[in-house]
VEXMARSE-207667 format. One record per residue (C-alpha): residue in three letters; y, x, z. Coordinates in steps of 0.5 Angstrom, whole numbers, padded with zeros to 4 digits, always signed. Layout:
N
ALAYXZ ...
// end
This chain:
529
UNK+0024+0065-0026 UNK+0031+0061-0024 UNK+0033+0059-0017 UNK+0039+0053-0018 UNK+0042+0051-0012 UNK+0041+0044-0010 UNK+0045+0040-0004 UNK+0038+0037-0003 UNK+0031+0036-0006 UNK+0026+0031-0006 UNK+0018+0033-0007 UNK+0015+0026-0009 UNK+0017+0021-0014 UNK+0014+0015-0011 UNK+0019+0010-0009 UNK+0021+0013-0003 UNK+0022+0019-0006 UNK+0027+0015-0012 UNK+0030+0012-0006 UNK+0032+0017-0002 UNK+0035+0020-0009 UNK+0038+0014-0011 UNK+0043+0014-0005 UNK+0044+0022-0004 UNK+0046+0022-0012 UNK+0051+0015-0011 UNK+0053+0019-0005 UNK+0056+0025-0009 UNK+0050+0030-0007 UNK+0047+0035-0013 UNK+0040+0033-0012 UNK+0033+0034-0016 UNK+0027+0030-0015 UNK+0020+0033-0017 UNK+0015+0029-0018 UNK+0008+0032-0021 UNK+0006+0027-0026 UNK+0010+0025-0032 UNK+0012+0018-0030 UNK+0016+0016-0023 UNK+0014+0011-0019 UNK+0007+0013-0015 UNK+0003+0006-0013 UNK+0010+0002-0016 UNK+0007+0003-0022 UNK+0005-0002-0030 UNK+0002+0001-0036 UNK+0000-0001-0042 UNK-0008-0001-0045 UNK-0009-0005-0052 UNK-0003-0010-0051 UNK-0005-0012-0044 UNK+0001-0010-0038 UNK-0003-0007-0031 UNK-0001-0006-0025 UNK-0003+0002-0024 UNK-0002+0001-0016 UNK+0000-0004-0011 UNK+0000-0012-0015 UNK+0006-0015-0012 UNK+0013-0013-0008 UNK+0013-0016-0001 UNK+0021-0017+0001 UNK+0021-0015+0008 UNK+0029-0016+0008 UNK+0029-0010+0005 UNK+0027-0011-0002 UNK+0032-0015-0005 UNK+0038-0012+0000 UNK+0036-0006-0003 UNK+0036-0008-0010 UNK+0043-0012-0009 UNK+0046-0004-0005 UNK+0045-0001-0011 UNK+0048-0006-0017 UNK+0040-0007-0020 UNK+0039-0013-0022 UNK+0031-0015-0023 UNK+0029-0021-0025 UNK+0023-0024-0020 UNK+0018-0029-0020 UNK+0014-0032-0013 UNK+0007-0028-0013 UNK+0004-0035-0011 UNK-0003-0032-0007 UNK-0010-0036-0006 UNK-0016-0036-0001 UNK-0023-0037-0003 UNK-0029-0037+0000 UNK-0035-0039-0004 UNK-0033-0045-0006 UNK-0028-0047-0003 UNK-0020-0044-0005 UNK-0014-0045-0002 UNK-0007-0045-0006 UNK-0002-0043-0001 UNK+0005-0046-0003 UNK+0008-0046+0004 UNK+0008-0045+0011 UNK+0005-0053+0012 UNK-0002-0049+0008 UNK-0004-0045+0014 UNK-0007-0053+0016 UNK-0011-0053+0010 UNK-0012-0046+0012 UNK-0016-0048+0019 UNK-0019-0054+0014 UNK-0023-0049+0010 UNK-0025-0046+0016 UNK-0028-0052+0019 UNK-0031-0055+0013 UNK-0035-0047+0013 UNK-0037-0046+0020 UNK-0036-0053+0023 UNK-0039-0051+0030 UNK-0034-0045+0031 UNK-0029-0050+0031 UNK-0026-0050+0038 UNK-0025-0043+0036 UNK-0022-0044+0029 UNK-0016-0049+0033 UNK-0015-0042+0038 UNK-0014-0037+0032 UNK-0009-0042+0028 UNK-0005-0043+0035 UNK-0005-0035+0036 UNK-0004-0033+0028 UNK+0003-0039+0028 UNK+0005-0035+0034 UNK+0005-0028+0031 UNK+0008-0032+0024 UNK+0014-0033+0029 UNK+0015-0026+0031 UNK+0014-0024+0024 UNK+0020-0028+0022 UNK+0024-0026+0027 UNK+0022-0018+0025 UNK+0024-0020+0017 UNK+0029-0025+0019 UNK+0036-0022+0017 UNK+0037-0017+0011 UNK+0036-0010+0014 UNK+0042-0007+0016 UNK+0040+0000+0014 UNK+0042-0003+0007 UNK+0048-0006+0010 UNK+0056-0003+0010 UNK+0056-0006+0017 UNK+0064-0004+0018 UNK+0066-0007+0013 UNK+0063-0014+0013 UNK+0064-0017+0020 UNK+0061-0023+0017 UNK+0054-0019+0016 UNK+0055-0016+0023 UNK+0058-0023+0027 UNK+0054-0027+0025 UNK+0047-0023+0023 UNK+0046-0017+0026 UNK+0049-0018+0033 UNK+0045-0025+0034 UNK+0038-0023+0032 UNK+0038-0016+0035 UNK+0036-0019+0043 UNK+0031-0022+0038 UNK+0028-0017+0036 UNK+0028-0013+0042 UNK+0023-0018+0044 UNK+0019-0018+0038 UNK+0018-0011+0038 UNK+0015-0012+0045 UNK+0009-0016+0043 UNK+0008-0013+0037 UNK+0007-0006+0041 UNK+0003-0009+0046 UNK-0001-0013+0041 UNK-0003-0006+0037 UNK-0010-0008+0038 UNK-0016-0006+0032 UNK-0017-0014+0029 UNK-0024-0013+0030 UNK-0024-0012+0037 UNK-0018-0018+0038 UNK-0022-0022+0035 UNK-0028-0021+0039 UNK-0025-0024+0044 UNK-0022-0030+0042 UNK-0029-0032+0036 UNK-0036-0031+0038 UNK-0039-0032+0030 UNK-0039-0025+0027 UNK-0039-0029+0020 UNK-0033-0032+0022 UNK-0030-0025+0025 UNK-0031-0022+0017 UNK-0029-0027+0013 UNK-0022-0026+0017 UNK-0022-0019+0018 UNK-0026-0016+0012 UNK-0020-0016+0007 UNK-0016-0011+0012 UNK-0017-0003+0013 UNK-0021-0001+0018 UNK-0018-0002+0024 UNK-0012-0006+0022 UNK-0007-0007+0028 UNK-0007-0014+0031 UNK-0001-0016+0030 UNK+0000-0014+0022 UNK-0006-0018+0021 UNK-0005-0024+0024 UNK+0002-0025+0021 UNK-0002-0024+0014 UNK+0000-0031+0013 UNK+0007-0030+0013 UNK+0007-0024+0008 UNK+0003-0029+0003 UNK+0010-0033+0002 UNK+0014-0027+0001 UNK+0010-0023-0004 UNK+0015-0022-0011 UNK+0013-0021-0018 UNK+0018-0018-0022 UNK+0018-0020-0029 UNK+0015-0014-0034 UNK+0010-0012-0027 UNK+0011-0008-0021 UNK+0013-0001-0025 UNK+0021-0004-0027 UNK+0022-0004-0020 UNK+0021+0004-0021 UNK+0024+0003-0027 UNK+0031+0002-0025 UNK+0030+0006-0019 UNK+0030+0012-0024 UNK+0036+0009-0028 UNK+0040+0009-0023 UNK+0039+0016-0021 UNK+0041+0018-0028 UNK+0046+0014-0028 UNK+0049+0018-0021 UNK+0047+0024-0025 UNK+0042+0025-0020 UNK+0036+0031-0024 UNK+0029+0028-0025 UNK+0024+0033-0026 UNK+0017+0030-0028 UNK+0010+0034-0030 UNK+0012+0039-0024 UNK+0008+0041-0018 UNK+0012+0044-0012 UNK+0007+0051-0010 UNK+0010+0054-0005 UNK+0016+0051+0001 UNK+0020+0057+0004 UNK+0022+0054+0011 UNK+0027+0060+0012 UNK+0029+0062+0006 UNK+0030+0055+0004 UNK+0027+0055-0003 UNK+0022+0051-0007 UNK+0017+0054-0012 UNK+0015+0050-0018 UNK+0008+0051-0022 UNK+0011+0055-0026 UNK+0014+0060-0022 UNK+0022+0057-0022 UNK+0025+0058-0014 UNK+0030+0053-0012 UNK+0034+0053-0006 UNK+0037+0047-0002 UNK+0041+0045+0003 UNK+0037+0040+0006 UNK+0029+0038+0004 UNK+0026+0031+0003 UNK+0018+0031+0002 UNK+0016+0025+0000 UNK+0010+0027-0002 UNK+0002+0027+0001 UNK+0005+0031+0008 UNK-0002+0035+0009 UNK+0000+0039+0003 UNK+0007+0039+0006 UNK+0004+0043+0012 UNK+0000+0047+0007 UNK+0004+0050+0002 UNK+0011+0052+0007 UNK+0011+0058+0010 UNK+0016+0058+0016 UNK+0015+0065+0018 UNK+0023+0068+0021 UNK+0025+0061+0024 UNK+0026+0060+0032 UNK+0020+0061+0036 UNK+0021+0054+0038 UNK+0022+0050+0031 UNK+0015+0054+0029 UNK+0012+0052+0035 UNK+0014+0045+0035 UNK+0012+0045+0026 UNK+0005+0048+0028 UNK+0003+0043+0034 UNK+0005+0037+0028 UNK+0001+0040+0024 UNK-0005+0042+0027 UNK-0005+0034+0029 UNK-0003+0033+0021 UNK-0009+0037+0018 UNK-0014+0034+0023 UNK-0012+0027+0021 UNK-0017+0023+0016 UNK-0012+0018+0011 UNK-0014+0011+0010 UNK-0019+0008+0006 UNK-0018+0008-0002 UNK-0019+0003-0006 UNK-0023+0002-0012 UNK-0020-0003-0018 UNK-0024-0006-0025 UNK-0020-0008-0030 UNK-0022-0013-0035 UNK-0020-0015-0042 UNK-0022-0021-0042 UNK-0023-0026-0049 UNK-0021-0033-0045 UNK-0014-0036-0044 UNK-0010-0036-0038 UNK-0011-0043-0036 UNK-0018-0042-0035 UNK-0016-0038-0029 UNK-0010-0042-0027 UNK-0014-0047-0026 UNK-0018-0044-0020 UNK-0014-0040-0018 UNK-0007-0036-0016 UNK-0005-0030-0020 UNK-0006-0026-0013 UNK-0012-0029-0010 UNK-0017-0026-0004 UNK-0024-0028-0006 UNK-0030-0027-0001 UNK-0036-0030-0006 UNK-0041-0030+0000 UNK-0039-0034+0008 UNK-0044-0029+0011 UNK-0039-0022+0011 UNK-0040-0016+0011 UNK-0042-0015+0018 UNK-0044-0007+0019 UNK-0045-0006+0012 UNK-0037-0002+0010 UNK-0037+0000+0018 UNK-0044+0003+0021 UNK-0048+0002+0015 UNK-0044+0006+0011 UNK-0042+0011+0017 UNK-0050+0013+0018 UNK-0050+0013+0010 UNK-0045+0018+0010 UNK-0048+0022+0015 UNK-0055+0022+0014 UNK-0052+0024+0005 UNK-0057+0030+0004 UNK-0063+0026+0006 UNK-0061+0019+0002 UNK-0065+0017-0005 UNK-0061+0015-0010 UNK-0065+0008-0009 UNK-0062+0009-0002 UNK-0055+0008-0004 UNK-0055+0003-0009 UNK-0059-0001-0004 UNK-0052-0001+0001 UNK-0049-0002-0006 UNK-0052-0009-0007 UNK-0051-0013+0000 UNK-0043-0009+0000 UNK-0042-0012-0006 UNK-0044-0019-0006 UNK-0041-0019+0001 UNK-0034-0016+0000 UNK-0028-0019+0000 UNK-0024-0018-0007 UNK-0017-0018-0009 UNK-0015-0021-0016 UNK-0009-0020-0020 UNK-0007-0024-0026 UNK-0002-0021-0029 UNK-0001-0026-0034 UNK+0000-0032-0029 UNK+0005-0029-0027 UNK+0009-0027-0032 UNK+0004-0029-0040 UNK+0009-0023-0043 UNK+0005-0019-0040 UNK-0002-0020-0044 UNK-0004-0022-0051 UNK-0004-0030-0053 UNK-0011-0034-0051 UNK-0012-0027-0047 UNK-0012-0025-0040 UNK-0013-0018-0036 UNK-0016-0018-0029 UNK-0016-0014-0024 UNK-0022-0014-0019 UNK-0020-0008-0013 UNK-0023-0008-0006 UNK-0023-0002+0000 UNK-0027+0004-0002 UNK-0029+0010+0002 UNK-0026+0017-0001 UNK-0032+0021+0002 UNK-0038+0016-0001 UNK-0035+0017-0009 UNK-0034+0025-0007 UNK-0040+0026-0005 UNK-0042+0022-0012 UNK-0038+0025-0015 UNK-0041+0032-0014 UNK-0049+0030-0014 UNK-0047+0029-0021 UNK-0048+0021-0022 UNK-0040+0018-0022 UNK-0040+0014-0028 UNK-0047+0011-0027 UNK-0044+0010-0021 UNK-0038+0006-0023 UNK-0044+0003-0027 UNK-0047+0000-0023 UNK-0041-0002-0018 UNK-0038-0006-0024 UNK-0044-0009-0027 UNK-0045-0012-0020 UNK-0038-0014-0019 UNK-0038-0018-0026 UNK-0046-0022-0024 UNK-0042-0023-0017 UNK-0036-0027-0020 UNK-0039-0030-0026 UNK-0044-0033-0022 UNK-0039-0036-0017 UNK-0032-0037-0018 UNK-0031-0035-0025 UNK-0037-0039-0029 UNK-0035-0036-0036 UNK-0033-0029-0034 UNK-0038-0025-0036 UNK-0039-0028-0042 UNK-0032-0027-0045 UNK-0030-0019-0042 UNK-0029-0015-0048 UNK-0026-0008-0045 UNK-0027-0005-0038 UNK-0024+0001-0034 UNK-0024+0003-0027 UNK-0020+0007-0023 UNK-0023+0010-0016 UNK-0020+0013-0010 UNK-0022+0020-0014 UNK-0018+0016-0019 UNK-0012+0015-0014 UNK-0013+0022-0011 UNK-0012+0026-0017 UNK-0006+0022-0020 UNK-0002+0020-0013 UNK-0004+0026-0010 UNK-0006+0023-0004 UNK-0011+0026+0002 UNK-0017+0022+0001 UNK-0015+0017-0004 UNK-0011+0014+0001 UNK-0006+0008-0001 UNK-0003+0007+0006 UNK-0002+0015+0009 UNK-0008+0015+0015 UNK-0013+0011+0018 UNK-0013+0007+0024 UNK-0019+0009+0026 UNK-0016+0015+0030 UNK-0010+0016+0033 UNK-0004+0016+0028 UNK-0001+0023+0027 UNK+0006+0020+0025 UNK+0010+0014+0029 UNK+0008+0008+0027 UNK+0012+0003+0033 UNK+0018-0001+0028 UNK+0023+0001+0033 UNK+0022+0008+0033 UNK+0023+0008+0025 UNK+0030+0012+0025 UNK+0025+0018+0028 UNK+0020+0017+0023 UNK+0024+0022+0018 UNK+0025+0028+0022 UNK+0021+0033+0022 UNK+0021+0040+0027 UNK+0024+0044+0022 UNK+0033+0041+0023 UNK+0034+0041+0014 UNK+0027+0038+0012 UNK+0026+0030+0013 UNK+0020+0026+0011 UNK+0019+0019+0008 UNK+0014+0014+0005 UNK+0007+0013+0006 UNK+0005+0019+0010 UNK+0011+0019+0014 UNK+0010+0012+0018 UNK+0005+0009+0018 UNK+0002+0002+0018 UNK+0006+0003+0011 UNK+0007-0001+0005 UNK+0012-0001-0001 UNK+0019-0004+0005 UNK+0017+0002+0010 UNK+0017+0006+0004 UNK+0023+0005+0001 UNK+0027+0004+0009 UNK+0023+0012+0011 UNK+0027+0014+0004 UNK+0034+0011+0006 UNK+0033+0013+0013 UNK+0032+0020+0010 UNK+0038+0021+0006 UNK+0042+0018+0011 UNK+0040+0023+0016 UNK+0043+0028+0011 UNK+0049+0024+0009 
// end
């Protein structure tokens, strides 16, 4: 056994975990990063597969003013590309250049439910609305990446007027936190139409980030050589602070009071302070706080009562195909990130009550019972679809394309699966029945020319990000948030009960995504600088 002393040390090396490394380690601080497998990055992540480069986790990089001013702190230079984004419902697609599209938008919507017209005109009205706040939100490059003492020019000319702006956006977007499904009860009478907005969106999506979607649509980025080299030179750049990276190592225990980590292999660690960037259930599982104040466990043990009670968002199930047809085949329907929904009808109740009283009634199901609701769930569902190669086409074979075909998937269904013993007939069936959907829609020739396949599932993500139930955003908006999720209140996001330990990325802030991760990781270890 070994105990190497650490100013401090991160758990988790996801890129909110690399972040706060990155900049403790610039800073001077002896630190280590732990992460449980053997590459850094988490949902930031591109892999190699017979020629063919995939995304691992998310499919693009959304700026967010954090992105880039962070990238430019550090001295990384990554060279990115527009991740042009498409809309298509059966026949119909639209290519979102600019803000101008959201009037093609409403044309497409129209043209698919004529009678729901009025109704369309008051959604695209609101949604322009919230588009504004958004662009409030995200319009200045976050001081947080910023050395506001020394530019003036930056905190003049920038900083100082937007705040007052920003005050105001905060104050609608906190009094618009409404589930999607319920605002748009109000405002539209179709419930087609209500899915075919809602349905790509995890269940109970706060208003707000929903209807600002748009929006996000033209700040999606695509680095060239995929998602996985933003991580990448991350990493670098950790090393090159001389920063430690540990890698294939699982930390077991946390002693609060000692202020020691033990890895899987029985080595102990001490540390100044502590940063968990990891899944934050296991965080309150595996530390022991027992000698601290009777406050600071009182106060631990009421945050982590609620953490532990707490349900993680939906997953998300990926097919990956290799396919023998050339780019422009693709390119000619569509963008490389395209949201397709094959059947105006939507899914009504079906991922909602339908699959709630599956789940429920899981013992008295037929196998027969679950393909049944497996059958209209995929023919109604919304899908995201990357193309890599139309992105960047280094990243796939010549006259080849990879695919990747995800939708949200519920952890417990593919659990409950999984130990009835029929996962890979499962994904079987899922697969099968995605490539008849789109073959027999918008990609005519798909089905004819897949050569390979592959599929991760939320058991998939679980085991390899580590995350509770699969979740790919922290925790569900189903039931209260067990972590903060107002924007004004993320500097507060990081702490915890216990003075010396801090928290960043998807699990410590939530909605969140890969710029709140990064922003939770700055924020950390700018705590402890």
């Amino acid at each position: 056994m070994s105990n190497t002393h650490y100013h401090t040390i991160v758990v988790g090396g996801g890129i909110a975990g690399l972040t706060a490394a990155v900049y403790l380690a610039k800073a001077g601080k002896k630190t280590i990063l732990f992460e449980k497998n053997n590459e850094f990055g988490g949902l930031v992540s591109t892999f190699k597969r017979d020629g063919f480069l995939f995304e691992g986790g998310l499919r693009a990089l959304e700026n967010a003013g954090i992105i880039f001013p962070m990238l430019k702190d550090l001295g990384i230079t990554l060279n990115t590309v527009r991740s042009k984004v498409s809309i298509g419902i059966e026949n119909e697609v639209l290519n979102i250049e600019d803000l101008s599209s959201i009037d093609e938008y409403k044309t497409m919507l129209v043209k698919l439910y004529p009678e729901s017209a009025a109704e369309i005109d008051i959604f695209i009205r609101k949604m322009r609305k919230v588009m504004k706040h958004l662009d409030v939100l995200y319009g200045i490059e976050n001081p947080a990446f910023k050395n506001i003492k020394q530019d003036k020019k930056y905190l003049f000319r920038q900083l100082l007027p937007w705040l007052p702006k920003f005050l105001f956006t905060v104050g609608k977007i906190n009094r618009f936190n409404e589930p999607i499904e319920d605002y748009l009860k109000k405002i539209i009478s179709n419930p087609s139409l209500r899915d075919i907005i809602s349905q790509h969106f995890f269940k109970g999506t706060p208003g707000f980030f929903a209807m600002s979607y748009f929006s996000l649509y033209l700040d999606y980025v695509y680095p060239l050589g995929g998602v996985g080299t933003l991580a990448k030179a991350v990493t670098q750049k950790i090393i090159d602070h001389n920063g430690e990276l540990r890698q294939d190592t699982i930390i077991k225990t946390v002693d609060a009071y000692k202020q020691t980590v033990t890895d899987d292999n029985g080595n102990t660690y001490s540390y100044d302070n502590l940063i968990w960037a990891a899944d934050l259930k296991t965080f309150y599982s595996i530390t022991n706080t027992d000698n601290l104040s009777e406050n600071i466990i009182k106060k631990h043990n009421k945050i982590k009562e609620k953490i532990l009670s707490s349900v993680g968002s939906e997953s998300v199930y990926s097919l990956y195909l290799e396919v023998d047809l050339p780019l422009d085949y693709f390119r000619k329907i569509a963008h490389g990130h395209f949201f397709y929904t094959p059947s105006k009808q939507g899914l009504n109740n079906i991922h909602s009550t339908g699959l709630k009283t599956l789940l429920e009634n899981w013992k008295k199901n037929k196998k027969a019972d679950v393909i049944k609701w497996l059958d209209q769930f995929i023919k109604l569902n919304t899908y995201e679809i990357s193309i890599p190669g139309l992105k960047d086409p280094s990243m796939v074979p010549e006259n080849k394309t990879g695919v990747i075909i995800s939708f949200l998937a519920d952890y417990n269904l593919f659990n409950n699966i999984r130990n009835d013993g029929w996962e890979e007939e499962f994904k079987q069936e899922i697969e099968s029945r995605i490539i008849d959907v789109l073959s027999n829609s918008i990609y005519p020739k798909l089905g004819s020319h897949i050569y390979k396949q592959f599929a991760f599932t939320p058991i998939s993500i679980k085991n390899r990000v580590g995350s509770s139930e699969g979740a790919i955003v922290g925790w569900s908006f189903e039931d209260p948030l067990p972590v903060i999720h107002k924007i004004h209140k993320s500097n507060k996001s990081v702490l915890t009960a216990i003075p010396n330990i801090f928290q960043a990325g998807q699990w410590a802030y939530s909605p969140a995504g890969v710029p709140m991760s990064i922003l939770t990781g700055k924020l950390a270890a700018d705590k402890i600088i």
